[in-house]
ZASE-598925 format. One record per residue (C-alpha): x, y, z negated; residue number from 1. Coordinates in Angstrom, 2 decimals, padded with zeros to 5 digits. Layout:
BEGIN
ATOM        px        py        pz   seq
ATOM         X         Y         Z   NUM
...
This chain:
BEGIN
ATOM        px        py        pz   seq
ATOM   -010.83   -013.61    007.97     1
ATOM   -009.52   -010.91    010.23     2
ATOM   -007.11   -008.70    008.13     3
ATOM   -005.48   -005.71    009.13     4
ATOM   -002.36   -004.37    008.22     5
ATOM   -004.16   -001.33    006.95     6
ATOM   -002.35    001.09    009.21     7
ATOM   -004.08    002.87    012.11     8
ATOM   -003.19    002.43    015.78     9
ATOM   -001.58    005.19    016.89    10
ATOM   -004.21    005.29    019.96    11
ATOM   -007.16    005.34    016.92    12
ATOM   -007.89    008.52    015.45    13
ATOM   -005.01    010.60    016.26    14
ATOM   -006.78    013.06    018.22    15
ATOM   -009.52    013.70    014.70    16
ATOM   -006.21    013.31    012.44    17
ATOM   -005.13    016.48    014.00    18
ATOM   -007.89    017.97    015.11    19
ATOM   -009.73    018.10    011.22    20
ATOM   -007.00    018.88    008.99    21
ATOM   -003.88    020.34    011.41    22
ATOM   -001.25    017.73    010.59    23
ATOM    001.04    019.74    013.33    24
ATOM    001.58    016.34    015.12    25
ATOM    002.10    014.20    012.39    26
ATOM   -000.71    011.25    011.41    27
ATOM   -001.52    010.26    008.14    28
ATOM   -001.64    006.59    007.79    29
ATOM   -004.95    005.10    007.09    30
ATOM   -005.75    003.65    003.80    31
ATOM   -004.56   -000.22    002.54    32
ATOM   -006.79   -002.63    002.32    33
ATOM   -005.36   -005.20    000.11    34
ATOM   -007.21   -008.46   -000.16    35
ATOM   -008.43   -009.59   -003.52    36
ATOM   -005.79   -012.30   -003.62    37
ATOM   -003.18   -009.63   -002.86    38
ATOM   -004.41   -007.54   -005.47    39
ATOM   -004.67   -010.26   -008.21    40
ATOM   -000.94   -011.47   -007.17    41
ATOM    000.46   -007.72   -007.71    42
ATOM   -001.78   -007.14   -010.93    43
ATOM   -000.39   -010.65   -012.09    44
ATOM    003.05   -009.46   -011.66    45
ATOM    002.85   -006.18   -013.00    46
ATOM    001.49   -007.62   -016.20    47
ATOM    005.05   -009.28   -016.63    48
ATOM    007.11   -006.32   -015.41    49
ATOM    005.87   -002.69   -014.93    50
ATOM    009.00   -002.14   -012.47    51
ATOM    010.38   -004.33   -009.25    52
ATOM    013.99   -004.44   -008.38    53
ATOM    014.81   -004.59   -004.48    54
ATOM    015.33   -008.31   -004.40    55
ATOM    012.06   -008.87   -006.45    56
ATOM    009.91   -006.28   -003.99    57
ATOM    011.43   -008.03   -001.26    58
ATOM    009.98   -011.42   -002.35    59
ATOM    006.96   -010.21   -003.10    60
ATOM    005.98   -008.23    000.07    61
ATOM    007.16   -011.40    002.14    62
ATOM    004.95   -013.44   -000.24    63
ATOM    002.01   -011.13    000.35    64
ATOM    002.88   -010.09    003.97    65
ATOM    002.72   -006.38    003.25    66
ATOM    005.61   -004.21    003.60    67
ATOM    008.04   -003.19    001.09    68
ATOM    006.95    000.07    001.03    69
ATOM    003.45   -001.24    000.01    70
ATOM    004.16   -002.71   -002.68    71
ATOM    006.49    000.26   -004.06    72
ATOM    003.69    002.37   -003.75    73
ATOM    001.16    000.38   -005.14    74
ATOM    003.48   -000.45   -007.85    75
ATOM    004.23    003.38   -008.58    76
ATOM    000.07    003.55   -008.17    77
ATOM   -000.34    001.40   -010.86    78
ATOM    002.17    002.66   -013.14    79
ATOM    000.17    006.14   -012.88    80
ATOM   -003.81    004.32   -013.32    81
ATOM   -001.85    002.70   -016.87    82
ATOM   -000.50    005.99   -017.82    83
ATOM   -003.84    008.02   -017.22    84
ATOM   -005.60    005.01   -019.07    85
ATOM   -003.49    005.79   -022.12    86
């Protein structure tokens, strides 16, 4: 399947970014798309730890081929969908 990387071009959409909401030059990166088997992997390991040291992230966003800062976020994403559940 063709996967992205879930972040716009910079040649896609950067004339509407600005035009509809007046970034002032700076883009806003499109939204994620994780696969499913991305998504069960992180849900998988945030059942055994709620938090990710460097090392671990690092491992984890090679394993998945996302970046680092992916997985923080989605990580600090999840954290907030538990809290709100409880």
């Amino acid at each position: 399947a063709d996967e992205s990387s879930g972040y716009e071009s910079e040649s896609a959409g950067g004339e509407r970014a600005s035009a509809a909401g007046g970034t002032r030059g700076r883009q806003r990166r499109a939204r994620t798309a994780f696969t499913s088997e991305q998504v069960c992997r992180l849900e998988k390991t945030f059942q055994r730890q709620k938090y990710l040291g460097a090392s671990e992230r690092r491992k984890l966003a090679a394993a998945l081929q996302l970046s680092e800062m992916q997985i923080k976020t989605w990580f600090q994403n999840r954290r907030m969908k538990l809290k709100r559940q409880i």
